[in-house]
C-alpha positions in Angstrom: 2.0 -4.3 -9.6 2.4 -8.2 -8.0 4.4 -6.4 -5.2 1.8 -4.0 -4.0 -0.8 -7.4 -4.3 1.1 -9.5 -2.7 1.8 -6.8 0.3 -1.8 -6.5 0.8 -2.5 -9.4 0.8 0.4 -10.6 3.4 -1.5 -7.8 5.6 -5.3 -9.0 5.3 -7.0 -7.8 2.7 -8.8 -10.3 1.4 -8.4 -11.2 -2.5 -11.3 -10.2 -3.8 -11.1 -6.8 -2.5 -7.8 -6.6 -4.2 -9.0 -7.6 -7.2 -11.5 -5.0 -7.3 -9.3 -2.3 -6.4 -7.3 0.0 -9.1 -3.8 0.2 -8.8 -4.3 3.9 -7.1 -6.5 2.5 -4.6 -4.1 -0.3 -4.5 -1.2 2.2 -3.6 -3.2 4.3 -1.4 -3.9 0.9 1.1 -0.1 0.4 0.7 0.9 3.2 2.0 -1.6 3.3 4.7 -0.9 -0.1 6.3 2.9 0.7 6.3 2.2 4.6 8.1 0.1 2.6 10.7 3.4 0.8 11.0 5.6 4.0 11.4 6.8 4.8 7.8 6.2 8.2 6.7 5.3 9.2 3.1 6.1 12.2 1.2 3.5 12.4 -1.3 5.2 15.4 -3.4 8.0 13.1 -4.0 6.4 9.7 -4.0 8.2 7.8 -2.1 8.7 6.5 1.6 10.9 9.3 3.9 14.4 8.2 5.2 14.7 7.8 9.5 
C-alpha cells in the first residue's frame, strides 16, 4: 500500500488526491505513469511484462 503512495507521490500527484483515491484507483495511476514511461502491463496476469 505505502509503495504505490509513495510512487505517486515521487511522480506528482499531489497528497490529497492520494488520499482520496482507493487502492484500485491508486493502482490504476501506477500503472499508467510507468506505461507513459515504457513498461507494459499484462492485465490478465497482473503484473508488469518482461523486455
Amino acid at each position: 500500500m505505502f509503495g504505490e503512495v509513495l510512487y505517486l507521490l515521487r511522480h506528482g500527484v499531489p497528497w490529497e488526491v492520494v488520499r482520496g483515491w482507493s487502492r484500485v484507483r491508486r493502482m490504476a495511476a501506477c500503472v499508467a505513469i510507468a506505461e507513459q514511461l515504457g513498461a507494459v502491463f499484462d492485465w490478465e496476469a497482473m503484473r508488469y511484462r518482461d523486455g
